[in-house]
C-alpha positions, 0 to 999 in steps of 0.5 A: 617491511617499509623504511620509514622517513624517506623525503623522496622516493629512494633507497639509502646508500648508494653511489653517484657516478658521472652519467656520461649518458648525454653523448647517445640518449638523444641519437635514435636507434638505427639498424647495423648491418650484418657481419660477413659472419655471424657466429653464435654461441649456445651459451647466451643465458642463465641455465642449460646451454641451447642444443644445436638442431642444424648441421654444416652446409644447411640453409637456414632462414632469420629466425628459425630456430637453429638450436632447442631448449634444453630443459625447463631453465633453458630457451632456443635460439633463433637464426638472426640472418637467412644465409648457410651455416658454414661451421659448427665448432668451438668460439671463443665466449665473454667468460674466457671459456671456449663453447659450442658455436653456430658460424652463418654466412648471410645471402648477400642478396636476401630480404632478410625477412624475419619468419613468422610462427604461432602467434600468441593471441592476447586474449585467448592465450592462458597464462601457461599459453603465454609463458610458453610462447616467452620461451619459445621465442628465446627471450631472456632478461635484455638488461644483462642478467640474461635469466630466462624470462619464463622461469622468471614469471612463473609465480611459484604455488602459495605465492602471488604477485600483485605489483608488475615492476617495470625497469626503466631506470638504467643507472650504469653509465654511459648506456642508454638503449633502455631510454631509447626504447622507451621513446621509440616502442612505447606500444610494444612496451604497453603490449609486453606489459598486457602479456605479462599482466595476464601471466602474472595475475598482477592488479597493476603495473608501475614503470620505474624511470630514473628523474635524468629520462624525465621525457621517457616518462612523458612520452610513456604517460602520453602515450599511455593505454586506458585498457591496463592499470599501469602508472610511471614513477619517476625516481631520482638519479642514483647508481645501482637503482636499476637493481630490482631489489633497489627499485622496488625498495624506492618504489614500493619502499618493500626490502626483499628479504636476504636470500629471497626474491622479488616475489617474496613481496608480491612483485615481479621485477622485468626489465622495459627492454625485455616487455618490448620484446615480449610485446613485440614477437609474440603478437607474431610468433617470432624469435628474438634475433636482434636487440638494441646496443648502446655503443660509446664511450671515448674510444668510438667515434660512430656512437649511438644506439644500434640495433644489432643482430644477435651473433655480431662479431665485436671486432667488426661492430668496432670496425663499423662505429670507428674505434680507435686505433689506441683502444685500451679496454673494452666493456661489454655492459657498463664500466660498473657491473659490465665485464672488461672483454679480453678477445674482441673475437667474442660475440654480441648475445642476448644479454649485450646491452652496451659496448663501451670503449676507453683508450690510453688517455682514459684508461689508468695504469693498475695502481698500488692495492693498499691495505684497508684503513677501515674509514668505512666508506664501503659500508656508506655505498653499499645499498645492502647494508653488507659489510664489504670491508670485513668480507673483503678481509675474509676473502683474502683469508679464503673464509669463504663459509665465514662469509656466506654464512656469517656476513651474507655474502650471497646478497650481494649483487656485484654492484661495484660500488664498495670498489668504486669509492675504496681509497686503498683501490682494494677491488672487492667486488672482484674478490666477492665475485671470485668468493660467490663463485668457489660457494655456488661449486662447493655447495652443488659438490656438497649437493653431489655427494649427498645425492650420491650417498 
């Protein structure tokens, strides 16, 4: 179905939070060094963690694969770095979970030449060729989802995609390593995007870009190849546009229904970063070891945009760009859906695509949580058309049944914006996201016991 009456291409609702791009999307990415240590957890996407292939004491070169698949839903990991693998135990994650680890220590006097593989062959490669070459590289979707691509693509039997979405727009604020990828890879981007054409069956492709990287859009369109049928669409500014949903709502003026994916309308949605990759490393055969981080925010006094090994240490990337010594709260991602870091001993993955740094000057104390005053301006942000006042009551009752299957709890992809405009500082995407997580494990109980009966 369309919405109807739009002046511009957009979606309704939505949010309008202070940018703060404008202090790193004019600095070009620049290679960090590496860490003394690197340490990578197995945990670095959506599915089964990476099993571990190498053992204590083994030199390993970068790039080679240091841990393998574990089913369909799943993708290796690659060394980011030629050293020796000095510990194989327990590390700290971003979720406050302890998961299996990987602790290499660099040769201090190596090239560090990335190892090559099979390359994947654009033009004799079938599409299952191609899809599996995406997973045995390890790539994942690089704007912070960290869903295994592969899985992503697979158009499933009795469906077909006919439009390739893809997402330049980056709404979350202060980050910028989409912008910069797409100033500086355009022929990687363009590269992805034949891969992921001839995966998907798609007839063309559209890049999405937010009207604030106005000279994205020209550099892209510039640089634009005559042998694929793709066209840039520029949007205007508004926050969450980078959700697929969103975007393909303002684009193609499409709704994905409740429940469903972006397929259910013949698109599939890739984030630009994860097209350059793709463009990148299978041209070579390469797994993915580094990715490009925008790391800001007032509390860095080094920012910009950082192409970092996979397996960076946050304490030392914090110790490189200068941080602060009054830090007060760290991101990984951005201060909107991002995730407030508790141990500056985790690590940077796959998924990392910003660092943003607040100190005491920015930084509130927690304030007061009043009760809801029902004004409604949750149900004016949310880009869903959800009712987060009336979930938000729900949740505090612990409804949680009520409000999946009454009030479409599910849908909601944790914007934020229904907390970013409540006047009573009522932190509801905290509690949605806390409400999603006790469904998801009462539901594979349920699908447990069933199974077992």
């Amino acid at each position: 179905m369309r919405f109807l009456g739009f002046d511009q291409k957009t979606f309704k609702h939505g949010v309008h939070p202070p940018e703060h791009k404008d202090q790193t999307n004019s600095l070009p990415i620049r290679q960090f060094p590496f860490a003394p240590v690197i340490i990578l957890p197995m945990v670095q996407h959506i599915g089964a963690p990476s099993k571990i292939i190498v053992h204590e004491g083994q030199e390993v070169q970068r790039g080679q694969v240091l841990a393998e698949a574990v089913g369909y839903v799943s993708v290796p990991i690659h060394s980011p770095v030629s050293g020796t693998v000095r510990k194989i135990s327990k590390m700290p994650s971003i979720s406050g979970k302890m998961v299996p680890g990987i602790y290499i220590e660099p040769f201090p006097y190596s090239t560090q030449e990335v190892m090559k593989g099979k390359s994947i062959k654009l033009t004799f490669a079938t599409p299952d060729e191609i899809l599996q070459g995406i997973q045995d590289a390890g790539i994942v979707g690089l704007g912070g989802a960290a869903f295994p691509t592969h899985v992503k693509l697979k158009v499933p039997e009795g469906k077909t995609c006919e439009v390739l979405m893809l997402n330049g727009i980056e709404c979350e604020p202060y980050l910028t390593t989409d912008h910069r990828v797409m100033l500086e890879q355009a022929d990687d981007i363009y590269m992805g995007i034949r891969y992921l054409l001839k995966v998907t069956g798609a007839k063309r492709a559209i890049i999405g870009i937010e009207a604030n990287k106005q000279d994205a859009a020209d550099h892209l369109n510039s640089h634009k190849p005559n042998d694929i049928p793709v066209t840039i669409e520029v949007v205007p500014v508004k926050y969450p546009q980078g959700s697929e949903k969103m975007l393909i709502t303002s684009i193609l003026g499409k709704e994905v229904p409740s429940g469903g994916l972006p397929i259910d309308v013949n698109v599939v949605a890739v984030n630009i970063a994860t097209a350059a990759e793709i463009g990148r490393l299978l041209p070579h055969g390469r797994g993915i070891q580094e990715r490009v981080v925008t790391i800001t925010g007032p509390g860095v006094k080094k920012k910009g945009n950082y192409l970092i090994p996979i397996g960076t240490p946050l304490r030392y990337a914090l110790d490189q760009v200068g941080a602060a010594d009054n830090i007060s709260e760290v991101y990984m991602g951005g201060p909107m859906m991002g995730t407030a870091v508790s141990n500056l001993d985790i690590s940077i993955v796959k998924g990392t695509s910003g660092i943003v740094v607040y100190t005491e000057n920015e930084t509130k104390k927690p304030e007061k949580i009043y009760p809801c005053i029902k004004c409604g301006a949750c149900l004016d942000a949310c880009p869903l058309f959800l009712n987060p006042s009336k979930l938000g009551i729900l949740a505090k009752f612990e409804a949680y049944e009520e409000m999946a299957d009454n009030y479409n709890l599910m849908d909601c992809f944790e914007c934020g914006s229904c907390s970013y405009v409540c006047p009573s500082n009522i932190p509801l995407v905290q509690y949605f996201r806390l409400s999603k997580s006790i469904v998801r494990k009462r539901q594979a109980a349920k699908k447990a016991t069933e199974h077992a009966e």
